[in-house]
C-alpha positions as a LaTeX table, in Angstrom:
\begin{tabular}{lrrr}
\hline
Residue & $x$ (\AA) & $y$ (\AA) & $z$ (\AA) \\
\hline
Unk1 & 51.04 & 9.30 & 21.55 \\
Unk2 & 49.44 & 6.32 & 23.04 \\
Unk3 & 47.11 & 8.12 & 25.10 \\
Unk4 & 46.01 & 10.09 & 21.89 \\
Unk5 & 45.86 & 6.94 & 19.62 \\
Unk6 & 43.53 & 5.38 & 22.60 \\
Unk7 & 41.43 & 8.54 & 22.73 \\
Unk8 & 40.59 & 8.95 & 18.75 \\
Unk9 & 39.88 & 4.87 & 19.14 \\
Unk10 & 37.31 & 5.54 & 21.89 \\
Unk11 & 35.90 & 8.39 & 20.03 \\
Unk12 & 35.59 & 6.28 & 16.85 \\
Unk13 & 33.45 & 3.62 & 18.66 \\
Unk14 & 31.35 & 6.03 & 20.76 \\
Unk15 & 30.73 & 7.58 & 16.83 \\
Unk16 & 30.23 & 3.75 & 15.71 \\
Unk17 & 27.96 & 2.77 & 18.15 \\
Unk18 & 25.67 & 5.62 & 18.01 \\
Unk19 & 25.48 & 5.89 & 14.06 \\
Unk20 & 23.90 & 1.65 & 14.23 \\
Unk21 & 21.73 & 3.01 & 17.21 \\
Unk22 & 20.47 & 5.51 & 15.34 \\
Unk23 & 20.47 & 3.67 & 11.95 \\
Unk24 & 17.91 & 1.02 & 14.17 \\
Unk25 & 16.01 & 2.91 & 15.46 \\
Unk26 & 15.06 & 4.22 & 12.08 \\
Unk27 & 15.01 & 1.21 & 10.69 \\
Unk28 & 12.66 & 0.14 & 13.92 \\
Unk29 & 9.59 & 2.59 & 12.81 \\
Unk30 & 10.27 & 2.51 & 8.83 \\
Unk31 & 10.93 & $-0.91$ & 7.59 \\
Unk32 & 7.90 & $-3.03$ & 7.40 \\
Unk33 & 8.88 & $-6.74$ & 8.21 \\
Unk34 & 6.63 & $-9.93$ & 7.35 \\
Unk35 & 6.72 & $-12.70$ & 9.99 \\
Unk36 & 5.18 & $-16.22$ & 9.57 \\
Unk37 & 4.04 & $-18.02$ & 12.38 \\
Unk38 & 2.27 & $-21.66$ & 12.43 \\
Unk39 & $-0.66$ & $-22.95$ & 14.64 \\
Unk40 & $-1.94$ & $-26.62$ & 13.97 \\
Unk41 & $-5.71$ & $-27.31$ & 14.91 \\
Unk42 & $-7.84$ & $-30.20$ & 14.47 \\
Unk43 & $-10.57$ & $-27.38$ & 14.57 \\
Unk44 & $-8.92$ & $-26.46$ & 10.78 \\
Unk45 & $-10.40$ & $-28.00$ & 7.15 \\
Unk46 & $-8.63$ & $-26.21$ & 4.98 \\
Unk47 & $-5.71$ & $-23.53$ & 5.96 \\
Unk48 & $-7.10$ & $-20.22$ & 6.97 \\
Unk49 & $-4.19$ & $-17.22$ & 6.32 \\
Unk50 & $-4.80$ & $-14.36$ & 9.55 \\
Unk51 & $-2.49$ & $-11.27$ & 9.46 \\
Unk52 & $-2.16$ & $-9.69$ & 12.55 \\
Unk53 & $-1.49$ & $-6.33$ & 13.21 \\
Unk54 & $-1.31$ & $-4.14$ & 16.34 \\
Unk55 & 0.14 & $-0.99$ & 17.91 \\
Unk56 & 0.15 & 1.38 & 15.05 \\
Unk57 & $-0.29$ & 4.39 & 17.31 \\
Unk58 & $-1.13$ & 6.92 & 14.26 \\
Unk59 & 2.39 & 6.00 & 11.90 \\
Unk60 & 2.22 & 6.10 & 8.63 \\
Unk61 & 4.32 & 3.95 & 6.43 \\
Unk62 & 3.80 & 6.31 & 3.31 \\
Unk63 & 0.74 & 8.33 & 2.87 \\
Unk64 & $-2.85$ & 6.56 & 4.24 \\
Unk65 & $-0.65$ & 3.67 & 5.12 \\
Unk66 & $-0.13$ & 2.88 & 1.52 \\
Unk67 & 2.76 & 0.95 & 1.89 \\
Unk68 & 1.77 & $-1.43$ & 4.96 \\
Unk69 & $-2.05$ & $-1.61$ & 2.96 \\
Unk70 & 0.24 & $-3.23$ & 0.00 \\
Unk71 & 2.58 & $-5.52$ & 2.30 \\
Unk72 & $-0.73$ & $-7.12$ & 4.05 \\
Unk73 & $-2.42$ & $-7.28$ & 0.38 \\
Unk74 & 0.77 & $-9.22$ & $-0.53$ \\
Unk75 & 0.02 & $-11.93$ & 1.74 \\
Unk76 & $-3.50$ & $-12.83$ & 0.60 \\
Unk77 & $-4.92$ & $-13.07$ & 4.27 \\
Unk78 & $-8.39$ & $-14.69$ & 4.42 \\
Unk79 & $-9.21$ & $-12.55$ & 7.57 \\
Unk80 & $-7.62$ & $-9.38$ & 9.09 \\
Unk81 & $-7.20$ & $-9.01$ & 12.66 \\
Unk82 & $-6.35$ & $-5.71$ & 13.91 \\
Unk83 & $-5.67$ & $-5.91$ & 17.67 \\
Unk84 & $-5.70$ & $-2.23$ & 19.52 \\
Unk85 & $-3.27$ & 0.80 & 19.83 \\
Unk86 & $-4.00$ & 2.45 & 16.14 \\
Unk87 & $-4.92$ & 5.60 & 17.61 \\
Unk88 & $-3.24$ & 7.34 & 20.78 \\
Unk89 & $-4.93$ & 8.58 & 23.88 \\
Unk90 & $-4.01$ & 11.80 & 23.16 \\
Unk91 & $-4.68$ & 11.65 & 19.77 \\
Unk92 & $-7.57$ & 14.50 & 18.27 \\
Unk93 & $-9.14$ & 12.57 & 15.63 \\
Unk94 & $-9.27$ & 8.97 & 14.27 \\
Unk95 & $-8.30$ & 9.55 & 10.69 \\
Unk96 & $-5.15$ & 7.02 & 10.51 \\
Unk97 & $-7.48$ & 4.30 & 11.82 \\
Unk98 & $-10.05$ & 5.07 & 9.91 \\
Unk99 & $-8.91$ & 5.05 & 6.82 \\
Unk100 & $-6.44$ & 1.88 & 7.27 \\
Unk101 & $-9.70$ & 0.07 & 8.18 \\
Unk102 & $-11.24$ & 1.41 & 4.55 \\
Unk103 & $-9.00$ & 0.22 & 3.03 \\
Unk104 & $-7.99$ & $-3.63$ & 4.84 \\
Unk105 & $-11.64$ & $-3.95$ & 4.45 \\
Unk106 & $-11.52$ & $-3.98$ & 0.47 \\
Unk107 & $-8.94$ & $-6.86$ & 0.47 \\
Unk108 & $-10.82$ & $-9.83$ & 3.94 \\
Unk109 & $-12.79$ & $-9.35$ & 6.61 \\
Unk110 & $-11.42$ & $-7.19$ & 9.42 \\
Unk111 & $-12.27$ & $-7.65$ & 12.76 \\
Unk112 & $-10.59$ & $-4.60$ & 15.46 \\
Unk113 & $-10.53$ & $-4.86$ & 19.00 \\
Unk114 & $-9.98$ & $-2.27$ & 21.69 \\
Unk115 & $-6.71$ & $-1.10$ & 22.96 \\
Unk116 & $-5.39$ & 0.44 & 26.04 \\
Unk117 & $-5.44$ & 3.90 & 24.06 \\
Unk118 & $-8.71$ & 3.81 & 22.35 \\
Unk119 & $-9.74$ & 3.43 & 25.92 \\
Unk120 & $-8.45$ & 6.38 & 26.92 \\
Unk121 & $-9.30$ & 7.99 & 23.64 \\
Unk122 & $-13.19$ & 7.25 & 23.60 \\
Unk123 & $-12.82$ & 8.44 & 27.16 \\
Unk124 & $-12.34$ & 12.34 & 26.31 \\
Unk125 & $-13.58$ & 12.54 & 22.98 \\
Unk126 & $-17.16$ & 12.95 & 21.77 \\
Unk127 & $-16.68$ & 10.63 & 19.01 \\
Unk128 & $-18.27$ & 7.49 & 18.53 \\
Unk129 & $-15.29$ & 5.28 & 17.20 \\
Unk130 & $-16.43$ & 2.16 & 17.40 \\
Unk131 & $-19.43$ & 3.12 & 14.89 \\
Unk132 & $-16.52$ & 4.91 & 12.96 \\
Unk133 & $-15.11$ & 1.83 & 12.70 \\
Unk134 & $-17.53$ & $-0.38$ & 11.67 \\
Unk135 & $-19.02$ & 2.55 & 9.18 \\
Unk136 & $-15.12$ & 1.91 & 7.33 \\
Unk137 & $-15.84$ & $-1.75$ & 7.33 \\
Unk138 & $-14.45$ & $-3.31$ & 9.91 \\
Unk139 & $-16.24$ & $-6.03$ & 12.78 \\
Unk140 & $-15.80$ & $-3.31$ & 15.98 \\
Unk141 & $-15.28$ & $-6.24$ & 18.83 \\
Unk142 & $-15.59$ & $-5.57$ & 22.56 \\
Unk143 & $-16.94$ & $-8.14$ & 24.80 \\
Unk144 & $-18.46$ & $-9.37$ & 21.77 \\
Unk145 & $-17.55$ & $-11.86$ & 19.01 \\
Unk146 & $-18.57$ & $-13.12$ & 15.32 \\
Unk147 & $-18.84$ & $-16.48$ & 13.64 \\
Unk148 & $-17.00$ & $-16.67$ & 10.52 \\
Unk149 & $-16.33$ & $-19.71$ & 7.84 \\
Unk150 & $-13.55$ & $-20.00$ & 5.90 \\
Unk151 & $-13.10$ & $-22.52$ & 3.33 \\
Unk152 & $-14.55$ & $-25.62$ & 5.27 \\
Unk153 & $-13.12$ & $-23.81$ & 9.03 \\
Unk154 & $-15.55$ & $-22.59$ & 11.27 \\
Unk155 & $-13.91$ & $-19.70$ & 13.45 \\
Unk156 & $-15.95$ & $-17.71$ & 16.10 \\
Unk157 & $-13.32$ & $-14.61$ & 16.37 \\
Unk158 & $-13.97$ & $-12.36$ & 20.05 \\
Unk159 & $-12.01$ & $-9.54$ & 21.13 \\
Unk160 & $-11.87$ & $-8.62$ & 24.82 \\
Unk161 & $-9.51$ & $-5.49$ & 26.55 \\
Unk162 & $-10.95$ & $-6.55$ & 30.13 \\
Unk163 & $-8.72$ & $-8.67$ & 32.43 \\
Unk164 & $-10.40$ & $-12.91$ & 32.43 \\
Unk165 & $-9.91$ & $-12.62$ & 36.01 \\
Unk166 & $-10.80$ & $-10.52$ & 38.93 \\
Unk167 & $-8.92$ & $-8.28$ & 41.81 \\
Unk168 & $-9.23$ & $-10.79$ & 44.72 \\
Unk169 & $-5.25$ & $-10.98$ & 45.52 \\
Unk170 & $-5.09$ & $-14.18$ & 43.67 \\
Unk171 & $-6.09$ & $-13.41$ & 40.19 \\
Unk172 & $-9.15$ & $-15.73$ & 40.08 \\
Unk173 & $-10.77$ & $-16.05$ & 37.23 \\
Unk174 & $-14.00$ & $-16.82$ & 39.35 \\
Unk175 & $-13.96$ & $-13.26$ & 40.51 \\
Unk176 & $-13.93$ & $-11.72$ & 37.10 \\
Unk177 & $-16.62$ & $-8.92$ & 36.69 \\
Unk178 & $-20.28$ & $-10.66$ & 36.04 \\
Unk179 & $-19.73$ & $-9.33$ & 32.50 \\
Unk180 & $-16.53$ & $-10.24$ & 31.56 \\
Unk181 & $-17.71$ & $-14.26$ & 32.78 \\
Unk182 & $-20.66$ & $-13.80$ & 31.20 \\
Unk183 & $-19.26$ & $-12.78$ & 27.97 \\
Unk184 & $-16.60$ & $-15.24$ & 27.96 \\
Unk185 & $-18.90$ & $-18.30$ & 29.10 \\
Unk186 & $-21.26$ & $-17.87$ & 25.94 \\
Unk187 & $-18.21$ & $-17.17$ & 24.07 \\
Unk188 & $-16.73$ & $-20.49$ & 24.55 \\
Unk189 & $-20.11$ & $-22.42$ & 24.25 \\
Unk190 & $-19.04$ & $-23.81$ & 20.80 \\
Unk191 & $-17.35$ & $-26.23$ & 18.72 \\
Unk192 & $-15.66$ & $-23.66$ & 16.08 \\
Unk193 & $-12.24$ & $-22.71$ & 16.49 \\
Unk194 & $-11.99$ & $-19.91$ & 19.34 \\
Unk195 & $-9.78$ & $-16.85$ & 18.44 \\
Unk196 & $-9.84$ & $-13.92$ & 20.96 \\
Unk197 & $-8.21$ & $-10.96$ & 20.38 \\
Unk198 & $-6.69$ & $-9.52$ & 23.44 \\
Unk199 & $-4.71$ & $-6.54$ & 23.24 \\
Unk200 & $-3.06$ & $-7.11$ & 26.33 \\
Unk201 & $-1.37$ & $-10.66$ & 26.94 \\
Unk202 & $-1.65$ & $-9.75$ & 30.69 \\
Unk203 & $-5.47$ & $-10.59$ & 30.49 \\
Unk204 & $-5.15$ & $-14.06$ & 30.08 \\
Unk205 & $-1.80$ & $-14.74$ & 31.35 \\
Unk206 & $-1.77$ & $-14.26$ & 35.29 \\
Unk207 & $-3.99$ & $-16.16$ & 37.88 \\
Unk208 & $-5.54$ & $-19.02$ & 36.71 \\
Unk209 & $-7.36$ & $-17.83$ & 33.48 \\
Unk210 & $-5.28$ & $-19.67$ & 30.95 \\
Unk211 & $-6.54$ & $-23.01$ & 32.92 \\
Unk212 & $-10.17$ & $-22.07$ & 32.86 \\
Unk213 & $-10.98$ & $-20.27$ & 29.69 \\
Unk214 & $-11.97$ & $-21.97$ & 26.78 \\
Unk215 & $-10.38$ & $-20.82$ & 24.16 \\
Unk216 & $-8.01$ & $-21.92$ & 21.45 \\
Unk217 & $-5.45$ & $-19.13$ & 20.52 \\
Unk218 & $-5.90$ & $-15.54$ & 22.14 \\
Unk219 & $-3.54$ & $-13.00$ & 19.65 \\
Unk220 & $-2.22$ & $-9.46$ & 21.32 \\
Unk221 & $-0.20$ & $-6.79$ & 21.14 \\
Unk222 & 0.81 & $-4.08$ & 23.44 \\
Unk223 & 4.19 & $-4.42$ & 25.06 \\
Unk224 & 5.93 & $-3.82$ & 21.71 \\
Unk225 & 7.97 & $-6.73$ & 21.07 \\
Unk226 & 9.65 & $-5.52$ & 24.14 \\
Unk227 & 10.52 & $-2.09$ & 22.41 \\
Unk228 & 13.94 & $-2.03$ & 22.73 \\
Unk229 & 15.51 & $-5.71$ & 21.97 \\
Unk230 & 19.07 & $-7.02$ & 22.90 \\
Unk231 & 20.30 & $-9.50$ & 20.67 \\
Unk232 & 20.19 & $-12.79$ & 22.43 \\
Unk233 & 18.66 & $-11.45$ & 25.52 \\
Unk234 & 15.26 & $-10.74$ & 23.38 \\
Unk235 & 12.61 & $-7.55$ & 24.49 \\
Unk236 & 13.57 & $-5.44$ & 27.41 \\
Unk237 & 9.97 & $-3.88$ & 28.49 \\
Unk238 & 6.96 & $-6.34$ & 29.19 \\
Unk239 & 4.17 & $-4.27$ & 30.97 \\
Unk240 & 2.48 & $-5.82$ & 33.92 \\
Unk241 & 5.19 & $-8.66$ & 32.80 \\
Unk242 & 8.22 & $-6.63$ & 34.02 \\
Unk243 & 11.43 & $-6.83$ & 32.24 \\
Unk244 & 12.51 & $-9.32$ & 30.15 \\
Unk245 & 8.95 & $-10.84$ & 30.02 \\
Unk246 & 8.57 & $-14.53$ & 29.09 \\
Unk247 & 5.69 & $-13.84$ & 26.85 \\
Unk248 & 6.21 & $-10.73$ & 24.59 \\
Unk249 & 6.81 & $-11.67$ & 20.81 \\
Unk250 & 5.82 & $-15.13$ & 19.16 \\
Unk251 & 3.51 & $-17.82$ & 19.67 \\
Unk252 & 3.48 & $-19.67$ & 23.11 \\
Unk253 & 1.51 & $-22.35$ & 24.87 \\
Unk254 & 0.37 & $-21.65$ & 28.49 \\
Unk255 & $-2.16$ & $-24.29$ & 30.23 \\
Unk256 & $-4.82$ & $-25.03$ & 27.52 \\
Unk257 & $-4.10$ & $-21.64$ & 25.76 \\
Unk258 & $-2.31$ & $-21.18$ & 22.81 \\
Unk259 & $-0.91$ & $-17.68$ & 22.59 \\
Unk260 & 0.62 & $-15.13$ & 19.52 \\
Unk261 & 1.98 & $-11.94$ & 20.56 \\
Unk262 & 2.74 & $-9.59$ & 17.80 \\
Unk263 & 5.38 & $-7.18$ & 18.16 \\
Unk264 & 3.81 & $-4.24$ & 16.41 \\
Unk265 & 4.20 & $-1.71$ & 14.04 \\
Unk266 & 4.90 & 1.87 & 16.30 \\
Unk267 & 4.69 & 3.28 & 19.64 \\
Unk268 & 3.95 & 6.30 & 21.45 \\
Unk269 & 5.19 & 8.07 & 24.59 \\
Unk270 & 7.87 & 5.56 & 25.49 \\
Unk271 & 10.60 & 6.08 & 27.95 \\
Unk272 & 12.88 & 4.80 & 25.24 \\
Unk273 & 11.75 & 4.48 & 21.13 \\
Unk274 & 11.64 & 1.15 & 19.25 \\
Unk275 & 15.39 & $-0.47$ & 18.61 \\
Unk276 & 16.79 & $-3.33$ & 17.23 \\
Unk277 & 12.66 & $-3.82$ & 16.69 \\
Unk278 & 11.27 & $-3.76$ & 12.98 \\
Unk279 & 7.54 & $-3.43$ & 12.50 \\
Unk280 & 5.74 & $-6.06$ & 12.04 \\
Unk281 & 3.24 & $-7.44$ & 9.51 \\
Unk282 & 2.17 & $-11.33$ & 11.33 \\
Unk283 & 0.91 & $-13.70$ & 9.51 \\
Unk284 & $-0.63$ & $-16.86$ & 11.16 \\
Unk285 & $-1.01$ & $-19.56$ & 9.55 \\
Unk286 & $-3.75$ & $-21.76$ & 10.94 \\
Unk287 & $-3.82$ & $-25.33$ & 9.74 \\
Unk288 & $-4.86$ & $-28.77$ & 10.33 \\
Unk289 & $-2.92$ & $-30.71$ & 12.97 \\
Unk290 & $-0.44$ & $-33.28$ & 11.47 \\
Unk291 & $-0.25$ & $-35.34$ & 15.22 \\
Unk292 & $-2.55$ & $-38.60$ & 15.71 \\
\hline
\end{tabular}
């Protein structure tokens, strides 16, 4: 009798345990979540509202992304920063993107940078999507970068997929391709607030870039939020960051760098799907610095 009673216990958890596995990893690619996050600037007049979004890798929350379009309308962003990863490398067309960037367009500017899998995308496909882009509305930015004024703030806004340093063994940032200095060297040649969108932490994060660049707050994507997080413990999977990376979800300070990392809204062709990991609408909220 004991042996039984143990046996329809163990049973009963194995049952429990996989129905709130299951339940979040539903919950992990269905339920839009709306983060706040703060960074204070002396750059900043008045408060400039950015939402952040990354990683969408073709999901639809509701049909044409209706439902995420209305969350980030809720939030009355002054600019729109979407930051790689809304198609997938294997995808066959670009309508998801496309038609998210229609739309985003109608409510702030939107500026989209270059993921690892529009790489790969724009690699086998005919199609020209960064004109596709741009044609929807949106500021296509790759190794390039726009000045924007908001309310009194001036922001010059970049986006960047290439590593800020080069493959010398030490990760110098001196032996970063001619174009990638280049780019980055007129890129910081300015007073405005410097926002580069990065869709990979990793390219500012190793060597010695975060000491050398100049630039204010570089916002990415990528790893997920981890994609599978442990309470307590935080994200498991971190990319060229290993497990458990230190930078993977949040906003972070590293040398003169400030950092966000948003955790996303999908992914694709993961060993293991999203859990425990809601996707995520960021909003940053860039302000003027309170310290003297």
């Amino acid at each position: 009798m004991k042996q039984h009673k143990f046996l329809k216990i163990t049973i009963s958890l194995i049952l429990l345990i996989a129905l709130i596995t299951a339940a979040s990893i539903f919950l992990s690619y269905n339920v839009l979540t709306v983060r706040t996050f703060s960074y204070e600037t002396d750059k900043a007049v008045d408060p400039v509202r950015a939402v952040v979004i990354s990683d969408l890798h073709e999901h639809e929350f509701g049909k044409d992304n209706v439902k995420l379009v209305e969350k980030i309308r809720e939030q009355e962003p002054d600019i729109i920063l979407m930051v790689g990863d809304f198609v997938n490398q294997d995808s066959t067309e670009s309508t998801v993107a496309v038609k998210l960037v229609e739309q985003l367009s109608k409510l702030a500017p939107v500026c989209y940078s270059l993921g690892n899998h529009e790489e790969s995308y724009m690699a086998k496909t005919d199609w020209n999507f960064p004109a596709e882009i741009e044609k929807a509305g949106a500021h296509f930015l790759d190794k390039e970068y726009i000045d924007v004024d908001i309310r009194g703030t001036k922001l010059r806004i970049g986006g960047m997929f290439s590593y800020a340093f080069g493959a010398d063994g030490k990760d110098s940032a001196a032996a970063a391709p001619e174009d990638v200095k280049n780019f980055l060297m007129d890129f910081q040649d300015t007073d405005r607030l410097k926002i580069m969108m990065a869709h990979r932490l990793d390219s500012f994060i190793f060597g010695d870039a975060a000491s050398v660049w100049d630039v204010d707050l570089v916002v990415s994507g990528h790893d997920h939020g981890g994609q599978v997080v442990v309470p307590f413990a935080g994200g498991v999977f971190g990319g060229d960051q290993g497990y458990f990376p230190k930078y993977v979800h949040g906003m972070y300070e590293k040398e003169r760098l400030h950092l966000f990392v948003s955790s996303g809204l999908g992914s694709a062709n993961e060993p293991l799907p999203r859990v425990n990991n809601l996707p995520e609408v960021a909003v940053v909220e860039i302000e003027k610095s309170t310290q003297t």
